[in-house]
N, C-alpha and C positions, 0 to 999 in steps of 0.2 A: 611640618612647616610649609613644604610644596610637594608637588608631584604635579609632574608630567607626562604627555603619552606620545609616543612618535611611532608612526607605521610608516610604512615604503611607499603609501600611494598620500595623493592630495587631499585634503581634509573635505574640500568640498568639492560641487559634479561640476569640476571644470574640463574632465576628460574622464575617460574609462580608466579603469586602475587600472588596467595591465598595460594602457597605451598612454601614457601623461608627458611621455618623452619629445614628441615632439611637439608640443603646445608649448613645453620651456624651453623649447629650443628657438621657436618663433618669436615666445617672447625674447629670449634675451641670447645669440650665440654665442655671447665670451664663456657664458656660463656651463663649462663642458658637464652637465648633471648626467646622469644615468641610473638605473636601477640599484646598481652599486656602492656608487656614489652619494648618495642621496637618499634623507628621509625629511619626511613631514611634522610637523608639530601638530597635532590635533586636538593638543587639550593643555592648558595649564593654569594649575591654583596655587594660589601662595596666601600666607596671611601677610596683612596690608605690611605689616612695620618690618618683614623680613624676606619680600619680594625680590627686590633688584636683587642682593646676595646669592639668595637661594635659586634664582634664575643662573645668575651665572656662574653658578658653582655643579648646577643641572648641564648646564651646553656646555661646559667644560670636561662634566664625565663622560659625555657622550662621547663627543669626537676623541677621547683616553680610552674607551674602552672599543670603538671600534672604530682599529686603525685604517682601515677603505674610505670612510667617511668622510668628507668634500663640503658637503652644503646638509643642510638643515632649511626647507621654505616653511613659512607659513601663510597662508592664504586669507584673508577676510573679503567679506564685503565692503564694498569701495565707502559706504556710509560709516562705516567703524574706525576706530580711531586703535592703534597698539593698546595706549595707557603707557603711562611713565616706566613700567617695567620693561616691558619687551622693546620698546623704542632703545632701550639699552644694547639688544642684544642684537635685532635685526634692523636690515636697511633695505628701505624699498627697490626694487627691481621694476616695478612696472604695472601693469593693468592686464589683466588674463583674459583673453577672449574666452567666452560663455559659448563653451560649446552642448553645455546638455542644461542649460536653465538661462532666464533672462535676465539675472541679476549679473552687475559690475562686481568684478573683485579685485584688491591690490595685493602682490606676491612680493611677500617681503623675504630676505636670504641671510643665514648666517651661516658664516664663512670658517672652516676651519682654521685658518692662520691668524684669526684675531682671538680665538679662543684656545685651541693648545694649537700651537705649530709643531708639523712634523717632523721630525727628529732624521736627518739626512748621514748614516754611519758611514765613515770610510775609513783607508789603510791611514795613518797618520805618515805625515812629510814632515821633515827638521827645521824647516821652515814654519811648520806649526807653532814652534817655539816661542816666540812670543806674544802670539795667541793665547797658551796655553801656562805661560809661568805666572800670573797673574790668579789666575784659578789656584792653581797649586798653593802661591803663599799666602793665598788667603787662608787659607785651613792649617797649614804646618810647615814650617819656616825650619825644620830641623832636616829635611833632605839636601836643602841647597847648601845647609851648612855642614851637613856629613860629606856628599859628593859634590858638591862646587856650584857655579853657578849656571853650565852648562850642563848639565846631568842628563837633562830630560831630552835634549836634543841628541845624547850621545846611545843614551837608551833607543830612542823610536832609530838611531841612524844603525846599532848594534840588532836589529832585527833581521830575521833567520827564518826559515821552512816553520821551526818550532815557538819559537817567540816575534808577538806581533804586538803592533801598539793601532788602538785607532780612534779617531775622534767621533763625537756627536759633534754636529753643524744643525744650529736654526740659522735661518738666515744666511747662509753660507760664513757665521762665525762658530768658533768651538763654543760649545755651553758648558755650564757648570753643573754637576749631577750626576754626569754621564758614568756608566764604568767605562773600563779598561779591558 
């Protein structure tokens, strides 16, 4: 239905691939991009009637499967328009200086935390507690009625060298999903 292609350097001769760091850093410095950081989008097809979907279910496994992953740019010429797809997914950054050809190009950016956010694990606090009892009875309403209604806070407060409890945070909230 699509396929896409992303490499580490910029799809088009806006810099030298091994040196494109500081052209996006000219364009844009909130944008902390790096080798690491950061890949390109150099190619993408969809068929028409399952594009948008299939795009953002694409940038969605990227940044799942490679958790260093920050930014995704793609690059056109300033004459080109996204198309109703990718306008979905990225959001313009600016105009690239032409450093190895005379044509204008627009540097569009999409951003890890609109597409999966990274998942922030810490030691769980008892204070979590109400954070976290919401999640819980969603799923199974038979703990709080075996151990009471404070359980979960007596659990992460009853933790030891050998027993730990800890949350995922997006957002600096617990999410639901997470283990234990």
């Amino acid at each position: 239905m699509a396929q896409a292609t992303f490499l580490d350097y910029p799809n088009w001769n806006i810099a030298q691939q091994h040196d494109w760091v500081s052209v996006f850093r000219e364009l844009d410095s909130e944008i902390p991009c790096t080798p690491l950081n950061t890949l390109f989008m150099h190619l993408f097809v969809a068929v028409d009637e399952y594009s948008v979907g299939c795009c953002k279910e694409i940038i969605r496994n990227v940044f799942r499967e490679v958790p260093e992953l920050h930014f995704i740019f793609l690059i056109v010429p300033s004459y080109m328009s996204l198309g109703s797809t990718l306008i979905t997914v990225f959001e313009q950054v600016g105009n690239a200086p032409s450093l190895l050809c005379d044509e204008d190009f627009m540097v569009h950016v999409c951003h890890r935390h609109s597409h999966h956010p990274q998942l922030h694990i810490r030691e769980a606090r008892v204070e979590d507690h109400d954070d976290l009892m919401p999640i819980f009875l969603r799923h199974d309403t038979v703990l709080r009625e075996t151990y009471g209604e404070y359980f979960l806070g007596e659990l992460i407060e009853a933790g030891d060298e050998e027993n730990h409890a800890v949350v995922c945070e997006v957002r600096a909230r617990p999410r639901e999903g997470c283990g234990e």
